[in-house]
N, C-alpha and C positions, 0 to 999 in steps of 0.2 A: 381512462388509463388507471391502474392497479397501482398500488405502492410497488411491489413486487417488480412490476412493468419500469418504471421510475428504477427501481437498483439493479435489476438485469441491465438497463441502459447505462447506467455508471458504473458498474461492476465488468461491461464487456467493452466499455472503453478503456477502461482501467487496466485489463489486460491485455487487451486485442484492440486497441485503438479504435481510430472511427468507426462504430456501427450505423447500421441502418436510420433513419430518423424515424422515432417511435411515432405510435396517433395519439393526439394529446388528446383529453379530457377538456372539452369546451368549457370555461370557467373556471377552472383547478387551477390550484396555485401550489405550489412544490416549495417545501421546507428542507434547506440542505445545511447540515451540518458540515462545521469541520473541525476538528483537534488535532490541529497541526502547527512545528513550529515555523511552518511558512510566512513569510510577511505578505501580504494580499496584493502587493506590487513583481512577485517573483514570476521570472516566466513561465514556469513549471506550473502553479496556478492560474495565470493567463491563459495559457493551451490547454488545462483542462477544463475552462470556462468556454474559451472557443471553441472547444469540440461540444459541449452541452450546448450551445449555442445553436452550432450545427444541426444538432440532432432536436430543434425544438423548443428547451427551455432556456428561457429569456430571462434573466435576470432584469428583475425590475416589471416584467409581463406576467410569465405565469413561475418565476423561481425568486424564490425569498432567501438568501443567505443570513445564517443566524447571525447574528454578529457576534465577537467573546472568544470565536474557537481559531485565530489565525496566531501567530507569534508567539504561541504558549509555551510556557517554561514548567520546568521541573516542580519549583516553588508551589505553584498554583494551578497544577495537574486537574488533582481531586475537588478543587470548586468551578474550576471552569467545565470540568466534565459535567459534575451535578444540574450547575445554570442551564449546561447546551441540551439534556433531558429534558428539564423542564419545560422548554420552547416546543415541545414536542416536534420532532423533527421528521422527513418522510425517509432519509436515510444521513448515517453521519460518514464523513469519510474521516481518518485518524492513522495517525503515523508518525514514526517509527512506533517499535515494540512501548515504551513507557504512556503515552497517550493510546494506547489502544487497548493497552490493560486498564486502564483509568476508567475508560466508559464502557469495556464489557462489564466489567466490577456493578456498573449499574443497570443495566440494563440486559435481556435477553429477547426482547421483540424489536426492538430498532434496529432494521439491517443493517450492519457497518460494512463499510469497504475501508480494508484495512496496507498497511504498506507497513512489511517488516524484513528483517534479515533474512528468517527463515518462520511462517507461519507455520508448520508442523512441530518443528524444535520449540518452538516459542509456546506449544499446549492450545494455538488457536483458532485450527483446523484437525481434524482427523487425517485429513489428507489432502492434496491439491486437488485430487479428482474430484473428491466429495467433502467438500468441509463439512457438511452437517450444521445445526447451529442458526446464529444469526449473523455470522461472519462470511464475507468471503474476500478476495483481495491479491494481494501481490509479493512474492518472496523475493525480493532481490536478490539473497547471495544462498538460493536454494542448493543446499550441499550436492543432491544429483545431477544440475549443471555447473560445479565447479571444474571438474576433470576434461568438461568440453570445453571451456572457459580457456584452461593450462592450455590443449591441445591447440586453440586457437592462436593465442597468448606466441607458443612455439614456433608455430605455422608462421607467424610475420615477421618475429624476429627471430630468426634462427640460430642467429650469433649469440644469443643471450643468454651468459653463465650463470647470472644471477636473478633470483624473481623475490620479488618483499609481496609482503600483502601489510596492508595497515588495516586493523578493525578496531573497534568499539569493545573493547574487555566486560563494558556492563552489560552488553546486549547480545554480542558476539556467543552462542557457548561455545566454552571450550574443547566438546569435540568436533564440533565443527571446525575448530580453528588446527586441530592436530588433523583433521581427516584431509584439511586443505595441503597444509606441510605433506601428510606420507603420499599423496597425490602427485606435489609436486617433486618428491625424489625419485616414486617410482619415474617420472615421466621423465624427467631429467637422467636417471640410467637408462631410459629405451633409447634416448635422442645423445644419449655418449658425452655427457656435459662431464 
């Protein structure tokens, strides 16, 4: 199996949940990075080690977790990025927006699978369709499904006058955060609030 093979498989879990289980490379052993402020006990990392699992790589078998990149903070961004390079890894995963600036900053051939607000807005994709690069990854609050978000959001509660949204002002941009507001007025005068 490819490097390539190895990040399409964590890259289309990553998006698309359980895929297929890839053909391993008899004897290969898989270097996986992480820069995240996960703690290594969260369930969100548990399920996606069970799904890697699923699909094959074994931690402790043929998958070697760097150690250094789980519960990482602000402070020590840019040395834990640097260290987890060094280990040469076969793919890193990183997230939100500030650890994923950290280790594109070093690198351009380690595919990252990345987890941000919005990868387009964030400069670290060209686009969903085609990132281009050695990024690809996940938009959580991608401004193009905000508006089916509201519509959703409506549809359950229908009584509801009032809608908040809380974001991250460091990572959040701000016209994402205005396009969510005239989103939400327009919808709210279609729905007669």
């Amino acid at each position: 199996m490819r490097r390539r093979d190895f990040v399409k498989g964590i890259a289309g879990w990553t998006i698309a949940g359980p895929v297929a289980a890839l053909a391993q490379e008899p004897g290969r052993t898989y270097h996986l990075g992480f820069l995240v402020p996960t703690p290594r006990k969260s369930p969100a990392l548990a399920a996606f080690l069970d799904e890697l699992r699923l699909n094959g790589f074994v931690e402790g078998d043929n998958l070697i977790i760097i150690p250094g990149g789980l519960e990482v903070t602000g402070d020590r961004l840019a040395e834990q990025a640097a260290a987890l390079i060094k280990n040469a890894p076969d793919v890193i995963v990183a997230g939100p927006e500030l650890p994923l600036q950290a280790v594109q900053a070093l690198t351009h051939t380690v595919p990252l699978v990345g987890m941000t607000e919005d990868m387009v807005a964030a400069g670290f994709v060209k686009t969903l369709a085609h990132p281009g690069g050695n990024i690809t990854g996940i938009s959580l609050l991608s401004p193009e499904l905000d508006g089916k978000r509201q519509d959703i959001l409506i549809e359950i509660v229908p009584a509801a006058r009032h809608i908040a949204a809380i974001a991250d002002g460091r990572i959040t941009p701000t016209f994402h955060s205005e396009a969510l507001q005239q989103g939400a007025r327009s919808r709210c005068r279609a729905f007669n609030f």
